[in-house]
C-alpha positions in Angstrom: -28.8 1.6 -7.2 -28.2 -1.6 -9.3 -27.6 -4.6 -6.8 -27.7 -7.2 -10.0 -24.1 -8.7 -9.5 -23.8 -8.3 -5.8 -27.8 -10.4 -5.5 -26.6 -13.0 -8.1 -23.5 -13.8 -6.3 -25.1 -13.4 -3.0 -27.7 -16.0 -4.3 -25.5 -18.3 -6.1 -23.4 -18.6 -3.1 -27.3 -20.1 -1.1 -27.4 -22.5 -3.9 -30.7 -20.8 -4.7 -32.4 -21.2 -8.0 -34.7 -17.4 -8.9 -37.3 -19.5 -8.2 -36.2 -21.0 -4.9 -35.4 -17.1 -4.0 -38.9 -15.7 -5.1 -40.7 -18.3 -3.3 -38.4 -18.0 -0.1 -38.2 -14.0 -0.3 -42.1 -13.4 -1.6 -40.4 -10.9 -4.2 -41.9 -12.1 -7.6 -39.2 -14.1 -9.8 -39.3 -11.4 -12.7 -38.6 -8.6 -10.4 -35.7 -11.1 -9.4 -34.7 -11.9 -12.8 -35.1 -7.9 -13.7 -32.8 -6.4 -11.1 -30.3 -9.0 -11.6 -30.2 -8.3 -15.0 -30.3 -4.5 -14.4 -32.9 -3.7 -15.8 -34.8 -2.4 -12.6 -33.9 -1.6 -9.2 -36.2 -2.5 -7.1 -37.9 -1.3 -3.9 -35.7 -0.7 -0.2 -39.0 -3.1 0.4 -38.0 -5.4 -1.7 -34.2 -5.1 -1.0 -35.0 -5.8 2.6 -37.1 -9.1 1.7 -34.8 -10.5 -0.3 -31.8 -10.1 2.4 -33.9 -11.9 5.1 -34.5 -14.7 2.2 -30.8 -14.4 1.9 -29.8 -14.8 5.6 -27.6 -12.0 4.7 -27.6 -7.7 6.4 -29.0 -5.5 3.8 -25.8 -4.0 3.8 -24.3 -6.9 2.2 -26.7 -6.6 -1.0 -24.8 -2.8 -1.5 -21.1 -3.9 -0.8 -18.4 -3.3 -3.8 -21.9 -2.0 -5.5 -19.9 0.0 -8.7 -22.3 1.8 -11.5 -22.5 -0.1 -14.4 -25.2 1.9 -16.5 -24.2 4.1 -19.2 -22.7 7.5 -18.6 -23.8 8.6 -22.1 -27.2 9.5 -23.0 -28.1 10.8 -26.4 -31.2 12.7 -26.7 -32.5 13.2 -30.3 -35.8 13.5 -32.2 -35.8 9.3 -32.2 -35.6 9.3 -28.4 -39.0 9.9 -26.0 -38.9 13.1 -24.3 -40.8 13.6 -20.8 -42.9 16.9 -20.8 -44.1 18.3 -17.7 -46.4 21.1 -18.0 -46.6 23.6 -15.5 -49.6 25.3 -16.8 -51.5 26.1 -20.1 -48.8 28.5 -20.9 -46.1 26.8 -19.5 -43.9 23.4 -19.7 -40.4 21.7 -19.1 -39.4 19.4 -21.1 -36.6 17.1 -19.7 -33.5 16.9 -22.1 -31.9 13.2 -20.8 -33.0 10.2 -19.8 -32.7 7.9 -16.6 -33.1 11.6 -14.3 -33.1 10.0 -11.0 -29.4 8.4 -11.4 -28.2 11.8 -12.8 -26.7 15.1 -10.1 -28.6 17.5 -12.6 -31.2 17.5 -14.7 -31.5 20.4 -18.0 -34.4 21.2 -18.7 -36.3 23.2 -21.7 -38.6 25.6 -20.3 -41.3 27.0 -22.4 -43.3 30.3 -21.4 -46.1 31.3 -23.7 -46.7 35.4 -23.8 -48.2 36.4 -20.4 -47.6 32.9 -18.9 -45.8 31.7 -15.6 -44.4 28.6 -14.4 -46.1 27.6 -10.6 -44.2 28.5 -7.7 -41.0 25.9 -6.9 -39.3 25.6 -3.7 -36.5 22.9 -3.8 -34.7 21.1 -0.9 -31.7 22.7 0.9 -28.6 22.8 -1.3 -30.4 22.4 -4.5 -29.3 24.5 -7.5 -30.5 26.4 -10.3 -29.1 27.7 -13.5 -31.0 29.2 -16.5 -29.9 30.4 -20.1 -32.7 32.2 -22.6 -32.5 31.1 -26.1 -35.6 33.4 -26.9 -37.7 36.0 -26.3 -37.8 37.7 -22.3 -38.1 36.0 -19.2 -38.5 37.4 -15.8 -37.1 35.5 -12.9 -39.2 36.0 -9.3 -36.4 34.7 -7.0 -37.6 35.1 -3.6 -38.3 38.9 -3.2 -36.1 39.8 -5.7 -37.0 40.0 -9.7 -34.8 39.7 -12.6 -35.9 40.7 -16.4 -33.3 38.1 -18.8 -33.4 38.7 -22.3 -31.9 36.1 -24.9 -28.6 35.3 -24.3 -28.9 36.2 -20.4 -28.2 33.8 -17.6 -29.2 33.3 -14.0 -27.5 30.6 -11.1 -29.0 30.7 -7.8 -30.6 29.1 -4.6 -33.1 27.1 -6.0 -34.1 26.2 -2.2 -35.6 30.1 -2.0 -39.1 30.0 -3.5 -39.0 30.7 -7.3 -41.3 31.2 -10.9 -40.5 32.6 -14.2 -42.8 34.8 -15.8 -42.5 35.6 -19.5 -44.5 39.0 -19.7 -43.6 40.1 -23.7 -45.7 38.9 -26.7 -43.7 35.9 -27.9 -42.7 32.9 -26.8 -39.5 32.4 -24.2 -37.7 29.4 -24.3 -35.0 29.0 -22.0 -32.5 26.2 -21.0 -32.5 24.9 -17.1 -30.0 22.9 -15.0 -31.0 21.8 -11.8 -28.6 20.2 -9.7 -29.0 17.7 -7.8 -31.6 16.4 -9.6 -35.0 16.9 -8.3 -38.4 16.0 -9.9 
């Protein structure tokens, strides 16, 4: 949550230089600079500090707060992607940027022949949606096991403990949406 404008007005209206502010709130003047710039957001911690410094509720640093980054992301081969992998035979690659402002997250999962992601169990009222570009996966939801072949797709409970397993002799690839986001 980016508290840039609301802090910078809240400050101005102290008569409070960033300096004055970091040495009053013990929050260092770049991370002061930084989220009133919004290029960071800073710690609840920090948040909390800099409200006392403020002689102002905490709630007042998130009134009127409106999201000012950018609602497009363009991922390309210029543009870092995150890998996770899961596994020797298994990864996720994460397909936009910024993941923790966004309600889903896709996903590129890669299965080597006869490997498995490990076993996920997301919060209550996360879901889970997964498309195979290629090869065979097999979905263990729960009890319940489901073979997709390219082209196939799955959407379920992604709060009931899940893997995928690709069992054939080439590589699956499939796409994955997980909504809300969750790392």
């Amino acid at each position: 949550m980016y508290i840039g404008k609301r802090l910078k007005e809240l400050r101005e209206e102290n008569h409070l230089t960033l300096k004055q502010l970091a040495e009053k709130s013990g929050v260092q003047i770049a991370t002061l600079s930084r989220i009133e710039h919004m290029k960071m957001v800073g710690t609840l911690e920090s948040h909390m500090k800099i409200a006392e410094a403020l002689g102002a509720d905490i709630t007042q640093l998130y009134t009127n707060l409106v999201a000012e980054e950018e609602k497009i992301n363009i991922k390309n081969d210029e543009t870092d992607t995150d890998i996770f992998v899961h596994s020797d035979k298994s990864s996720y690659e994460i397909l936009t940027a910024k993941v923790l402002s966004k309600k889903m997250m896709p996903v590129l999962v890669k299965i080597e022949p006869k490997g498995k992601t490990n076993k996920e169990k997301n919060r209550a009222g996360t879901e889970k949606f997964i498309y195979v570009l290629d090869g065979q996966l097999t979905a263990h939801i729960g009890e319940k096991v489901y073979t997709l072949s390219k082209t196939h797709s799955l959407y379920f409970d992604a709060s009931v403990s899940h893997y995928f397993e690709n069992a054939s002799k080439s590589l699956a690839k499939a796409l994955c949406v997980t909504t809300p986001a969750a790392l």
